[in-house]
TORPA-751177 format. One record per residue: x, y, z of N, C-alpha, C in turn; residue in one letter. Coordinates in steps of 0.1 Angstrom, whole numbers, plus 5000, padded with zeros to 4 digits. Example, Ala and Ser with C-alpha at 12.3 -4.5 7.8 and 13.67 -1.06 7.14 Angstrom:
# residues 2
513249435078512349555078513249675078A512849785071513749895071512950005079S
//
This chain:
# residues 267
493051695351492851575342493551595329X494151515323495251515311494251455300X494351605294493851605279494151505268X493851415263494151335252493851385242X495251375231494851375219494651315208X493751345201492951255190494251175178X494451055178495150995170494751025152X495351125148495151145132494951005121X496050915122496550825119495150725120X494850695128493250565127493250645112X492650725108491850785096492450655087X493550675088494550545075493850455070X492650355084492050285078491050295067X490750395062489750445052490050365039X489050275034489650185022489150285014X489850365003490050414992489450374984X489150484975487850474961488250414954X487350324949487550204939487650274923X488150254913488150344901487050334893X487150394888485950464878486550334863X485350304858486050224850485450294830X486150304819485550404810484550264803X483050344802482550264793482350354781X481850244769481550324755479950254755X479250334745478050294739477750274729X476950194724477250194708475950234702X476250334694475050434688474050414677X475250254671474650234658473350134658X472350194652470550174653470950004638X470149914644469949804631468849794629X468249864619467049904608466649744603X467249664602466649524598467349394600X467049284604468149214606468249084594X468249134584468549024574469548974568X470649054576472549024577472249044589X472648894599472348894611474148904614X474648874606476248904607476849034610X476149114603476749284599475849334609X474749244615473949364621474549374636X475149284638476149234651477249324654X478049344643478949414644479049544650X479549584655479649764660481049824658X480449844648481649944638481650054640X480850124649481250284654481750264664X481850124671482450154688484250144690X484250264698485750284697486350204706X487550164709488250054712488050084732X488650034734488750014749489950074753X490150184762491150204766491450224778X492750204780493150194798493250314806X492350384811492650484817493350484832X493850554836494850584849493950634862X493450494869493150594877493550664886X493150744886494050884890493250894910X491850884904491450914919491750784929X491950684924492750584937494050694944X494250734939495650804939495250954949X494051044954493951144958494351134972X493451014975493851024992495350974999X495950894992497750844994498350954992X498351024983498851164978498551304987X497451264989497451345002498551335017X498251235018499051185032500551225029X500851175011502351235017502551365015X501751465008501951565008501751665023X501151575033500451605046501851595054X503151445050504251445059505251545051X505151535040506351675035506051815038X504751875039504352005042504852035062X504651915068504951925082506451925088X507051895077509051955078509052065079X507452175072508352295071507052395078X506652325088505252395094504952415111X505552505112505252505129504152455138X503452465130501852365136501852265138X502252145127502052025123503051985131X504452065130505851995139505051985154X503952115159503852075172502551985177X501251935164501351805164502351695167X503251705159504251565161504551585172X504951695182505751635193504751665204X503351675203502251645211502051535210X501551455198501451305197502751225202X504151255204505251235212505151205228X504551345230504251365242503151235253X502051215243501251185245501251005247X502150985236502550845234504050765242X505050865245506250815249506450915260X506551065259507251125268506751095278X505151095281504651095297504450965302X504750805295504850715296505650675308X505450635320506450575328506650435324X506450375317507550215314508150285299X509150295297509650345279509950195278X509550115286510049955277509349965259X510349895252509849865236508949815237X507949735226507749695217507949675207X508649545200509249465193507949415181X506749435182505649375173505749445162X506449585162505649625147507449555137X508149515139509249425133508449315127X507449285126506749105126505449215119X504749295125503749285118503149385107X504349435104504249505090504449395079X504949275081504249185066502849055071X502649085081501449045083500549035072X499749105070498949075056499749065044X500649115040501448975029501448825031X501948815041501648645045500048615047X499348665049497948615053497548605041X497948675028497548635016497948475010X499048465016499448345012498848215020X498848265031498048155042496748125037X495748245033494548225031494548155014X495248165008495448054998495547905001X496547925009497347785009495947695019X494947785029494047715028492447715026X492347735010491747715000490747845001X490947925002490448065001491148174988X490848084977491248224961491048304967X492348384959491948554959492448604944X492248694941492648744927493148684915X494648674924495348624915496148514917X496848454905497248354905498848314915X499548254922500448254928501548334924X501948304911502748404899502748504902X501548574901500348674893500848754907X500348714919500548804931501448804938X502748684936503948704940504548824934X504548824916504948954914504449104914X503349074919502949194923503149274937X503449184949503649184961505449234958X506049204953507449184949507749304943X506649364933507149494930506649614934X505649614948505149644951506049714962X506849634968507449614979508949674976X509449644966510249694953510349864948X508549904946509050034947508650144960X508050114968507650154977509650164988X509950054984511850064989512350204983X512050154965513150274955512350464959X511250444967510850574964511550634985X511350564995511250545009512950595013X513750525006515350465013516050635003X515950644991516350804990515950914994X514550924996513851055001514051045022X514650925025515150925038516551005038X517250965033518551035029518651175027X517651225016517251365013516951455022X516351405024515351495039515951505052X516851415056517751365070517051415080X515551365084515351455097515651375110X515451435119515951375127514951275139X514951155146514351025145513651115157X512751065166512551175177513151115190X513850985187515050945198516351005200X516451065186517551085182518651015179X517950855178519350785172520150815156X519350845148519850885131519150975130X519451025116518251105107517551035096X517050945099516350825088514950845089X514350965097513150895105511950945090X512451045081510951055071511350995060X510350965052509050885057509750735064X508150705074508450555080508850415068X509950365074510050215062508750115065X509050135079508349965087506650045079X506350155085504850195078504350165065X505250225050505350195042505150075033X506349955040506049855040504649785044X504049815058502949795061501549775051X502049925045500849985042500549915024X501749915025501749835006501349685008X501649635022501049485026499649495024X499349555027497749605031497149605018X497649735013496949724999496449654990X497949564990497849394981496949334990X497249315001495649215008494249285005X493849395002492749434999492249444985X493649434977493549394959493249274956X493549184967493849034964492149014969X491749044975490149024983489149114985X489149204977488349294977486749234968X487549114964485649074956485548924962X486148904973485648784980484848844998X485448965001484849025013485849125019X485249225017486049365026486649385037X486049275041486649295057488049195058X488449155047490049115042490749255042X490549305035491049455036491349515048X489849515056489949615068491049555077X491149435076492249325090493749425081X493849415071495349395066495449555072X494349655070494649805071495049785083X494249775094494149755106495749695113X496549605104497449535111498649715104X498449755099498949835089499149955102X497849975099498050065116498350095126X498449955135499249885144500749925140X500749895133502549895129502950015128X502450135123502350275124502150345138X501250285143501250315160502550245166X503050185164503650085174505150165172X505450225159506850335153506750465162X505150505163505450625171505450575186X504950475196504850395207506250415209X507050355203508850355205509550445205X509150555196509850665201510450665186X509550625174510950585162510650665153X509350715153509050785143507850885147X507951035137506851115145505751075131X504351145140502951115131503551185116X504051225113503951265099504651165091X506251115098506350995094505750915086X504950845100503850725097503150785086X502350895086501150885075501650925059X503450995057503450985048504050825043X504950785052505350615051503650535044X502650565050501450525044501050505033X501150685025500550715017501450645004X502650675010503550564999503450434995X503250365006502850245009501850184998X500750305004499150224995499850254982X500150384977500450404961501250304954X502450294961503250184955502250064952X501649964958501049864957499949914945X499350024947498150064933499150084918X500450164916501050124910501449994901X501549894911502449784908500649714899X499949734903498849674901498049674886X498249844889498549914875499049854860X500749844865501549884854501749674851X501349634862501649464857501149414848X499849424843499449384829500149344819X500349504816502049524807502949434811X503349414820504549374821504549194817X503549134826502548984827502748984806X502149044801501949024786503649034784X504449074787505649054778506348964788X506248914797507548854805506548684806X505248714804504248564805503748474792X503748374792502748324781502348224789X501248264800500748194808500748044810X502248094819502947944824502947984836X502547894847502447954861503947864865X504647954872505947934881505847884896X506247834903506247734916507447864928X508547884920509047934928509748064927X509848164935510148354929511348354939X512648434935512748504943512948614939X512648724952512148854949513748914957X514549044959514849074965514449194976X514649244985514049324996515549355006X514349505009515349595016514449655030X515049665037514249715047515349765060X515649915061515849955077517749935072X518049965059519549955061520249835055X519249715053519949585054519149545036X520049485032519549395017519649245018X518549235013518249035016517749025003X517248895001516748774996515148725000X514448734995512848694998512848544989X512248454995512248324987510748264986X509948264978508248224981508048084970X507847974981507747874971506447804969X505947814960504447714959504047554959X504047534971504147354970502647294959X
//
């Protein structure tokens, strides 16, 4: 009877710690209120500041430190080519599947779908176009060099492109934005987008395109980049906005070798 082994990868779906957010308290006691003005005031409380959260960031950071450690680990390499084994080698049809092409922007578009029919989410059209845009943006600039760097080899052997996964990556930064975008309307927005996220990670190793380390560091990239972009937009929204919403973006995008054009219009 042939042993199965346990898929690592499901774990991916784990939605990640929400941040810690800094509060202050204010110490100062009002002995009388006959300056109801002054007594209002809190003049010991210190300002507000933006802290980094750092622990969104442990479990993504894990995963890729989990696909770079397995380049150089006789163990982990013989994970990958058990999960190989398991998924392609002993397969008698090696016919493809062509789904995970389509459904790594899956939940990017379902963000927009679920807008366009009357289901808000976070942010404004603007607001989450350029966040999806730069999301997708750096999760490219970090993915397409460290593929280059590392040249390993695909487990078909067609290139050496195979670490980290793009299609995963991509995925996984889709995901994130759908669970930033809906995380205070209902969770289980999240869990679909992880979930299609997943698929798309299974479906790279299914083909023969990429091994598990791949996928899960392609992941960990994925989620960060999107917590990044999420991050640092504020900033960016305050100097590039004076809250005029825009109709139409284009973003540019890279994916698998090829440079295009993204076009998102708001009717």
């Amino acid at each position: 009877m042939k042993k199965t082994t346990p898929l690592c990868f499901v774990g991916l779906l784990i939605i990640l710690a929400t941040p810690g957010y800094a509060q202050y308290t204010d110490s100062l006691s009002v002995k009388n209120k006959i300056d109801s003005f002054s007594s209002n005031i809190r003049w010991n409380t210190p300002p507000q500041k933006r802290v980094f959260p750092y622990k969104q960031f442990i479990v993504p950071a894990v995963m890729v430190v989990y696909g770079v450690t397995s380049m150089h680990n006789d163990g982990l390499q013989g994970l990958n080519s058990k999960v190989k084994e398991e998924l392609y080698t002993e397969r008698s049809n090696k016919k493809q599947m062509h789904l995970d092409n389509y459904l790594l922007y899956a939940p990017g578009v379902a963000v927009y779908a679920l807008n366009a029919a009357g289901i808000k989410g976070k942010n404004n059209f603007r607001d989450r176009t350029m966040l999806f845009a730069m999301s997708q943006l750096i999760q490219s600039a970090i993915v397409f060099p460290v593929k280059s760097i590392a040249a390993e080899n695909r487990p078909d052997g067609s290139n050496t492109m195979s670490f980290p996964s793009g299609h995963t990556s991509t995925a996984f930064a889709s995901a994130e934005f759908m669970r930033q975008e809906y995380k205070d309307v209902s969770p289980l927005y999240g869990v679909a987008g992880y979930a299609a996220a997943a698929g798309t990670g299974f479906l790279r190793m299914y083909n023969n395109k990429h091994w598990l380390s791949d996928v899960v560091a392609g992941a960990g990239i994925g989620i960060m980049s999107t917590k990044i972009a999420y991050w640092i937009y504020p900033v960016i929204k305050r100097k590039l906005f004076k809250d005029k919403e825009v109709s139409t973006i284009v973003m540019p995008m890279y994916q698998d070798g090829s440079l295009g054009v993204g076009l998102v219009h708001h009717f």
